[in-house]
N, C-alpha and C positions, 0 to 999 in steps of 0.2 A: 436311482435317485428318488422315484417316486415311493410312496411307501407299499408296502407289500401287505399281504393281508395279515399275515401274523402282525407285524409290526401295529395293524388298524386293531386288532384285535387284543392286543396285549396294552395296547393308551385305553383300551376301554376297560380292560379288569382296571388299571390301576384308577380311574374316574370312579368306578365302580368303591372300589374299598375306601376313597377319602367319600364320597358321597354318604355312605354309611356311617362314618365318624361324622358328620354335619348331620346328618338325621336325625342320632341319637344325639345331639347337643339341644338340636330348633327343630321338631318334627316339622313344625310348620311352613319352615323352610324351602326354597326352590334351589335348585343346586341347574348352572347353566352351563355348558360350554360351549368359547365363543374361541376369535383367535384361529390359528392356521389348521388347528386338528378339525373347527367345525367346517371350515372349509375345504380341507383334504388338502390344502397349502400346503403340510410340513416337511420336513427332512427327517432323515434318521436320526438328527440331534434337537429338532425344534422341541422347545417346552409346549405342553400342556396348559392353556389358560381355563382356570373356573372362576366363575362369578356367583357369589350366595345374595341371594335375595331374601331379603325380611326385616323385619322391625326391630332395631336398637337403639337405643338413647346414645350409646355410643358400641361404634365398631368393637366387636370382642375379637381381637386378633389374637392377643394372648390366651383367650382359654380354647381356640381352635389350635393354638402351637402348641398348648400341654397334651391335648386330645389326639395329638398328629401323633406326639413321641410316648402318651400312655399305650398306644392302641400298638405301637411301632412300628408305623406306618413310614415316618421318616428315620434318614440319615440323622441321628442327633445333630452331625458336626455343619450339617447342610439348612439345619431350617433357620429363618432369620422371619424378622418382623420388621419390615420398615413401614412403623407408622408416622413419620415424618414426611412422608411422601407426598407428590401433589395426588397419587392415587395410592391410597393405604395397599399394602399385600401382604401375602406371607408367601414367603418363599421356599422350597422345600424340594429335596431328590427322594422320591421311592426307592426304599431302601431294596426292594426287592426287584425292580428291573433299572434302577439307575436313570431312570426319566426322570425329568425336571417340571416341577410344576409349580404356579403362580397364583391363586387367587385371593379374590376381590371381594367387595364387598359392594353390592345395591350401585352395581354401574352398567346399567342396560345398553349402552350405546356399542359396548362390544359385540352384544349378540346383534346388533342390528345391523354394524358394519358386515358382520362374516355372512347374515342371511344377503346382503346387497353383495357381495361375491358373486354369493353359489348364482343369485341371478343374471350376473353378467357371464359369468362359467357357460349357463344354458344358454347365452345371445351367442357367444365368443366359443364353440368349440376346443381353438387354439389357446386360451388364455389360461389353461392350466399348465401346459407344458410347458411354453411360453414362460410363464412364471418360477417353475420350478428349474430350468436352466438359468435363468437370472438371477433365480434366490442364492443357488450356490454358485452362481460365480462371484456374488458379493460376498459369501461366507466366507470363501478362501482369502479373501482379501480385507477383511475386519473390517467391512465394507456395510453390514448387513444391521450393524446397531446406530441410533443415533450418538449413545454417547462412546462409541470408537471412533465417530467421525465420520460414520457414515449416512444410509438413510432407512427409516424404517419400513417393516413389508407392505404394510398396507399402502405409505409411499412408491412403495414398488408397484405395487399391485393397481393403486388408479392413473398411475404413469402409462403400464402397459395397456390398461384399459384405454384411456384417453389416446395412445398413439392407435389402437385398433379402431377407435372410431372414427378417428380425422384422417387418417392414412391407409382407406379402406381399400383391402383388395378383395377379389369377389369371393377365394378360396378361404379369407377370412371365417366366413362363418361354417366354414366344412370342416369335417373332424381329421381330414387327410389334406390339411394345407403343408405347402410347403414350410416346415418351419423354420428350416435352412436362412431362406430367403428373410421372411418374416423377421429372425431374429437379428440379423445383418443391418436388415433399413429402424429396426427399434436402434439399438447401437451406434449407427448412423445419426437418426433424428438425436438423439439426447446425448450424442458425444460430440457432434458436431455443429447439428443445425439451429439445435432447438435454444433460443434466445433467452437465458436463465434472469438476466437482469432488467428485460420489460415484459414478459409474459410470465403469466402464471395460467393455472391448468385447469379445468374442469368439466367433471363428468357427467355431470347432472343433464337431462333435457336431451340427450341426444350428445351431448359434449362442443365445447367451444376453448379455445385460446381466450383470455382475458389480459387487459392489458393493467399493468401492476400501475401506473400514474393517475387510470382514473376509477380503480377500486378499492376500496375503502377496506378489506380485508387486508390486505398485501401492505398498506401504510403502516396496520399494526407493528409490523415487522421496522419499519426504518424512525417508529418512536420508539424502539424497545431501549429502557433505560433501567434494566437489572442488570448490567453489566455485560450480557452475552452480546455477541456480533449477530447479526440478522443473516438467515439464510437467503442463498440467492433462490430457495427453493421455495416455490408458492403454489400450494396447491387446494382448492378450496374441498373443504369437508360436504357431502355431496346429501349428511345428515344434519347436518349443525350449523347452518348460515351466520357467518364472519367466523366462524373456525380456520384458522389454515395451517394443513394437516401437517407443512412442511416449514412451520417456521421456526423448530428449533432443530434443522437436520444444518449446524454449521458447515457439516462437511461434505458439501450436493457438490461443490468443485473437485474434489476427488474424486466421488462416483463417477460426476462428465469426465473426467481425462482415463477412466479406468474403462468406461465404454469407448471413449475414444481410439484408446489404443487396441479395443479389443476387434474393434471395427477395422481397425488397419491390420490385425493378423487375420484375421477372416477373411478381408477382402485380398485379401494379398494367396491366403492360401486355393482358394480359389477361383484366382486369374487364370487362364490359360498358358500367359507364359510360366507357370511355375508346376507346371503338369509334373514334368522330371524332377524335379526336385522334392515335390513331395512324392511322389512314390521313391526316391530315393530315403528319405524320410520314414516311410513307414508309420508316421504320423496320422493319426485321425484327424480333421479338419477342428471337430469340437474338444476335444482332445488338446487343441494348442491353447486355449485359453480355460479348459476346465478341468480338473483335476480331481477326484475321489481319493481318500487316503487307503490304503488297504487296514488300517485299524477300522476303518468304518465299515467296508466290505466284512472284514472278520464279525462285526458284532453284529450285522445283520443275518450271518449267516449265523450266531450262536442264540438269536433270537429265534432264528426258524428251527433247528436243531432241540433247543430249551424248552421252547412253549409253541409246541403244533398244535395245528389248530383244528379242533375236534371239528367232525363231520356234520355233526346238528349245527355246530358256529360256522361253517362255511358257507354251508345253504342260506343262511340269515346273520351276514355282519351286525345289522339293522335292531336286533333283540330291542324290545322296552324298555327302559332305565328309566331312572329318577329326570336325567340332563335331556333328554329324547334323544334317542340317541340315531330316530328314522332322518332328522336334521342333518345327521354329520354325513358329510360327503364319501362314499368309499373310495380304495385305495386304485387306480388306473391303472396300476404295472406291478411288477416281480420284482425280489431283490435280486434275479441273477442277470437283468437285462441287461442290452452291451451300452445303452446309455448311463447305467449306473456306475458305471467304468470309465466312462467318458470317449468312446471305441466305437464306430459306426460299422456296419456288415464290409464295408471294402476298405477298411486300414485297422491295422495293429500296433503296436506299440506302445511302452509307457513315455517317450519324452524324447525331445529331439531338437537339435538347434531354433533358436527363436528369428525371423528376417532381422538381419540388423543393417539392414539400407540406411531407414532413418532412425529406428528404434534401436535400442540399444538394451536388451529384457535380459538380464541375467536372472537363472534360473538351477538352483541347487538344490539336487534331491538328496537327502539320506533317509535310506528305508528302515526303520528298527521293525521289520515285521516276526513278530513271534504268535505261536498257537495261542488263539484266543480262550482264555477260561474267567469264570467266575470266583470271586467276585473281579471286576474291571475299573475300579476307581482310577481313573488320570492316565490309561492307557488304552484308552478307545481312541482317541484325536489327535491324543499330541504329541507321537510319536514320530509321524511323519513331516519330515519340513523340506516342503513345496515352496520354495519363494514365490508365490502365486503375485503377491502385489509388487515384490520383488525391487530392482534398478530399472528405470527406463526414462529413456531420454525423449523426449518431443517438440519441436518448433522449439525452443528454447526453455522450457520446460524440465526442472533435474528433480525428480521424485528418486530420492539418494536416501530407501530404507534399508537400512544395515542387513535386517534380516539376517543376523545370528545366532539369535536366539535359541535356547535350548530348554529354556523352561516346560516344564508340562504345568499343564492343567485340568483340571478335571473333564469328565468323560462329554457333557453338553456345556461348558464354557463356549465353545467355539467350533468344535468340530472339522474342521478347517485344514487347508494345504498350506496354511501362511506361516510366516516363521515366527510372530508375535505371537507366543501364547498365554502364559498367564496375567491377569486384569493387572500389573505393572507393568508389563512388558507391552501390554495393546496402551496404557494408558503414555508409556514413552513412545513408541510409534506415532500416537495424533500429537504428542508432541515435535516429533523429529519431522511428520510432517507440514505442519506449520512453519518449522524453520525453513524447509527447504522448496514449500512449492510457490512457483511463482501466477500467480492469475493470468489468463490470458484474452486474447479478441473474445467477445461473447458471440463471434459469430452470426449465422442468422437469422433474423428473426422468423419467426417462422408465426405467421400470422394469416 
């Protein structure tokens, strides 16, 4: 799950070859990256964000998209310009390793959020791993974007930050905590405790609970009259005071019910009375709520097979670039680890009944796994359908996604175990979700 060195090494050639196309456009140019790669946040499928700094009358989006597809840097069918955006970008897959990349134009706050990461990374030992099991278990579940209806990483990211600081245990700051543990009572506080409709969050100072009646950030949210619903999610930008980072995540009620539930297969898998039963299982503990598709195992192994990684670049990830490249955080782990699988050193297996005491998780696998080759357009991801967000029932509660789907989608669309794949098929999902979930107790507050 985490990235491997090849994987850290091959985001950096392709940084590398659009940075040279921006050179030669504005020497004078700064070329940044910010976003999960500066962090060492990413997945085998996260995008690439860059941000160009310099002087234009007006953003040239357009002659960096002719410059992308003269030089044939991009996928023709892949690059797009949304300059209508509330942040302009161009969009674009490397034609040559199928990454996905995003840049911006003269927007610094990204590199400052991802340098305020890596410094909590250095408080919080755990908050990498931490993160990176929560990222994909929102991926699997079209969980992971705001506009699928879910919530974005950096939402994820000072959630988990915020619950390590108020919910401190002392292995917290060791590189060898429990993270078993750790990630159980995270799942717990925000699936069940934590008060979504009077608290809001922040990590600034050491970190505190704020209460959403008497601050003026959070009201933004219950005047908002551009038609959208206000999220129950309020979390203060920790760089940009009366920011709040989570007020356009509509769908932080699914996230809670999806920790929730996930909190109830964990906790349930390792109770003692259920000893027998999971070794009868053969099941992994994280295994029950996380899933890796084997298209995704396949293309990290044909990245390690495709582009090893020379001997000078191993001793030094770190080399000099234009973006600095001594900033970006290196890669923690292997692509063969058994967390990348979702399989811990004492359980095997890929899938195995869900508890349906109270829950009720249907879960359908079909594996279309075939020999991975090049080129891989729309058969890295979505091949496998994992009903990862799936049917399940709770306190009254009927989240009744069909989960039939059979569409593919391109190779970093989604990357996912879920059965909604292409941007119709997730765009009818947060629809069908809407019809079907019903809100419930907000629980407690946790103040």
């Amino acid at each position: 799950m985490c990235p491997s060195n090849e994987e850290h090494s091959l985001r950096m050639r392709v940084v590398k070859r659009i940075e040279q196309v921006i050179y030669d456009l504005w020497p004078d140019s700064k070329v940044e990256v910010f976003g999960s790669f500066r962090t060492g946040l990413y997945l085998p499928t996260s995008d690439i964000d860059l941000v160009v700094i310099g002087m234009w009358t007006n953003l040239p989006l357009r002659t960096l998209e002719r410059a992308l597809l003269d030089q044939n840097i991009a996928e023709p069918s892949s690059i797009k310009v949304l300059d209508k955006a509330s942040v302009p970008i161009v969009k674009l897959t490397d034609k040559e390793t199928e990454i996905k990349v995003d840049i911006s134009f003269n927007m610094n706050n990204g590199v400052k959020s991802a340098d305020l990461i890596n410094s909590f990374k250095k408080r919080f030992p755990v908050l990498e791993k931490l993160v990176m099991v929560l990222k994909q278990f929102l991926l699997q579940r079209d969980l992971n974007e705001v506009f699928t209806g879910g919530i974005s990483s950096y939402s994820l990211i000072l959630m988990t930050i915020s619950f390590l600081q108020l919910h401190p245990r002392q292995n917290a700051y060791c590189s060898n905590a429990n993270l078993g543990v750790l990630l159980i009572e995270f799942l717990e506080l925000y699936g069940r405790k934590f008060n979504y409709v009077k608290t809001g969050i922040r990590v600034k100072d050491g970190g505190t609970y704020i209460s959403k009646e008497e601050n003026i950030l959070c009201e933004v949210q219950r005047d908002m009259i551009d038609g959208h619903r206000p999220s129950l999610l309020c979390i203060e930008d920790p760089l940009t005071p009366g920011n709040d980072i989570g007020r356009s995540s509509y769908g932080a009620l699914y996230v809670k019910d999806a920790f929730d539930w996930a909190y109830y297969v964990l906790s349930q898998a390792v109770s003692p009375l259920n000893i027998l039963v999971n070794d009868a299982n053969k099941v992994s503990i994280l295994g029950r709520i996380i899933r890796v598709t084997d298209e995704v195992i396949e293309y990290r192994k044909w990245i390690k097979e495709t582009f090893p990684l020379p001997l000078s670049e191993a001793d030094s990830l770190s080399s000099s670039t234009g973006s600095d490249a001594s900033t970006l955080s290196a890669p923690a782990s292997d692509t063969d680890s058994e967390c990348s699988r979702g399989n811990s050193p004492n359980a095997s297996g890929k899938g195995g009944d869900r508890n349906k005491e109270r829950h009720v998780y249907n879960n359908q696998h079909t594996h279309h796994h075939s020999q991975w080759k090049k080129p891989f357009k729309g058969t890295a991801h979505g091949n496998h359908h994992h009903s990862s967000r799936g049917n399940y029932h709770h306190r009254g509660i009927n989240n009744n996604i069909s989960g039939q789907s059979k569409a593919k989608h391109s190779l970093h669309s989604n990357g996912n175990n879920n059965n909604s794949h292409s941007p119709s098929s997730r765009s009818q999902t947060v629809k069908r979700k809407k019809q079907c979930i019903t809100p419930r107790g907000t629980g407690d507050c946790v103040r």
